[in-house]
N, C-alpha and C positions, 0 to 999 in steps of 0.2 A: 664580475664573474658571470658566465653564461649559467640560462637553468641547467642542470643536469639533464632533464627530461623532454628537453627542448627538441636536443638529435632523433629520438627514439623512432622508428616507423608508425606508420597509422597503427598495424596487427598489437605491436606491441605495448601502444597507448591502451587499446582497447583492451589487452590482456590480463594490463597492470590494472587496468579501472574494473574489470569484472571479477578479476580476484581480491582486491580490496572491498567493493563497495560489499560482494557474498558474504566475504567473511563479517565484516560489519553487519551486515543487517541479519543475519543470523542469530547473533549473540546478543539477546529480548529487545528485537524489534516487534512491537505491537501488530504490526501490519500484519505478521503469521498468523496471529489470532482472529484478526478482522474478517481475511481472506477464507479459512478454515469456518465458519461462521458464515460467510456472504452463500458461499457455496451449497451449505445447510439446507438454504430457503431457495436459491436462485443457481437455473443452469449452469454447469459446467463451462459451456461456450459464453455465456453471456456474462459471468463471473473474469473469462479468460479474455476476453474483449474489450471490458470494463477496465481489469486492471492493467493491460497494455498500455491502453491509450493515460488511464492514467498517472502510473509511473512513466512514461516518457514526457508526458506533458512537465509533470513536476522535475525530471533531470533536467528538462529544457531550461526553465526556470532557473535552477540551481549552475546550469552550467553559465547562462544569460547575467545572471544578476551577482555570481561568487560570491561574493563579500557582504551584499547587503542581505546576505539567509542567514550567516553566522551572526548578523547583529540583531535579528527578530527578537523581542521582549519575551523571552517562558512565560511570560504570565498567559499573552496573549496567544502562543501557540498551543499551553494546555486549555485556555478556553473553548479553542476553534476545534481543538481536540474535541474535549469535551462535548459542545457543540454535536459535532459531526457523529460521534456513538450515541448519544442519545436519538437524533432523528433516524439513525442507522435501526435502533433497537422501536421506534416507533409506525415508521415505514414497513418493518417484517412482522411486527404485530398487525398491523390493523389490513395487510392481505389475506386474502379469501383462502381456506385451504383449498386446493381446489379436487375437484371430484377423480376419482381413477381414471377416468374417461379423457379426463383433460390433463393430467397430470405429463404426459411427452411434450405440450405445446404451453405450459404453465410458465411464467415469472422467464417470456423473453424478450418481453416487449421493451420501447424507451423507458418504462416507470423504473424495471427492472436494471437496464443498465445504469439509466443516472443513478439511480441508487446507491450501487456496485462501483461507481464511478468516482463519485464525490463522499462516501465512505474511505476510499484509498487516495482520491486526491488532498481531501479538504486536512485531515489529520496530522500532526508529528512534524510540521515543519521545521528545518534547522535541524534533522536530526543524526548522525553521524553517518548516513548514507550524502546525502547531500552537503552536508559538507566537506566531505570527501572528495565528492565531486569537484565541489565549486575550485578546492584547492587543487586538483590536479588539473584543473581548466588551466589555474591560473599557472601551475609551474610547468604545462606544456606549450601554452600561449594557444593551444586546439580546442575547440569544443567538440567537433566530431570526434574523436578518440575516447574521451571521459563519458560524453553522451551515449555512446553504443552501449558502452562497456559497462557503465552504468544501469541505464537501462535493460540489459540481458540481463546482470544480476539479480535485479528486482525480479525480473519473470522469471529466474529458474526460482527464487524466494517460495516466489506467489504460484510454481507448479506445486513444490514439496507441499508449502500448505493446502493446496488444492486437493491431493492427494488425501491428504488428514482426512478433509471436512468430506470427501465422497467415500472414504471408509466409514465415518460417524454415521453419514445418509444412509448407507445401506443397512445399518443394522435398527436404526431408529424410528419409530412410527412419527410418521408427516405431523402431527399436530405435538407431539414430545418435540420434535425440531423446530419449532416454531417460537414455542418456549423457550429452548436453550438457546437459539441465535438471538432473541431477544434478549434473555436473560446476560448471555456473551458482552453484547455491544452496550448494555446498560453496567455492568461493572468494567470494561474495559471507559467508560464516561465516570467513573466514579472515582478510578486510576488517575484518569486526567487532571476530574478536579481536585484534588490529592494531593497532588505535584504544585498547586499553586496556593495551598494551605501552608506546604511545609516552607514556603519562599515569604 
């Protein structure tokens, strides 16, 4: 019997993949919390930058490998979790607050994107955006259709939380921010290893 979703147009790959993967990752996907947080300590653009390149890298991935995300071990995805928030909440401690003067030209450099980059890439593998993914790769036999549509999802995700974390920045004093995104990424790592306690 043919896939269903085999006929579909490229538009419409891509519509079914951005309305599934949204509503998935909406409903407590960590990464809102990551994102709302990264933003706290680190630009706007360089936050937006970061997590482009890396949720598309990871659909890439997910649409490339399908089948071998859903088999990744939890143990080993909440450690790299884990992992990844702690040096997340270590990395935004041990930055310099930086002076008013400097503060428009502050946290846009590479330190700041990898940061921002591997916070959002390294985290939550196998998690029901991605495999999402991988199975509509596999029931449209396309990867371009899932990958877009995938893909946008994540970044309208990571605008809504964006939005959070630069309401939180304005009302909050730069050094109380510094604290809580640390504070943020250190129990969001506490979550993780959590998750391989109860397994």
């Amino acid at each position: 019997m043919p896939n269903s979703l085999t006929n579909f147009s490229l538009p419409s790959i891509v519509a079914i993949a951005y309305i599934t993967i949204l509503t998935a990752e909406l409903v407590g996907d960590k990464a809102i919390y990551t994102i709302s947080t990264l933003v706290l300590r680190f630009r706007a653009p360089t936050v937006i930058a970061a997590m482009a390149a890396a949720f598309a890298a990871k659909m890439t991935i997910a649409v490339l490998l399908g089948r071998l995300i859903t088999h990744i071990p939890s143990a080993w995805i909440a450690s790299l979790s884990a992992a990844a928030f702690f040096t997340t909440a270590l990395l935004i401690w041990s930055e310099e607050s930086p002076s008013p003067a400097r503060v428009a030209t502050a946290n846009t450099g590479a330190r700041a994107w990898l940061t921002c980059f591997l916070s959002l890439f390294l985290p939550e593998w196998g998690d029901p955006g991605q495999v999402a993914a991988a199975a509509l790769t596999l029931e449209t036999r396309s990867p371009l259709g899932p990958w877009l549509g995938c893909t946008l999802a994540l970044t309208t995700k990571g605008i809504l939380a964006l939005a959070i974390g630069i309401s939180l920045r304005d009302r909050l004093p730069r050094d109380k921010l510094r604290l809580f995104a640390s504070a943020s990424c250190c129990t969001l790592g506490v979550l993780a290893l959590a998750t391989i306690i109860r397994w």
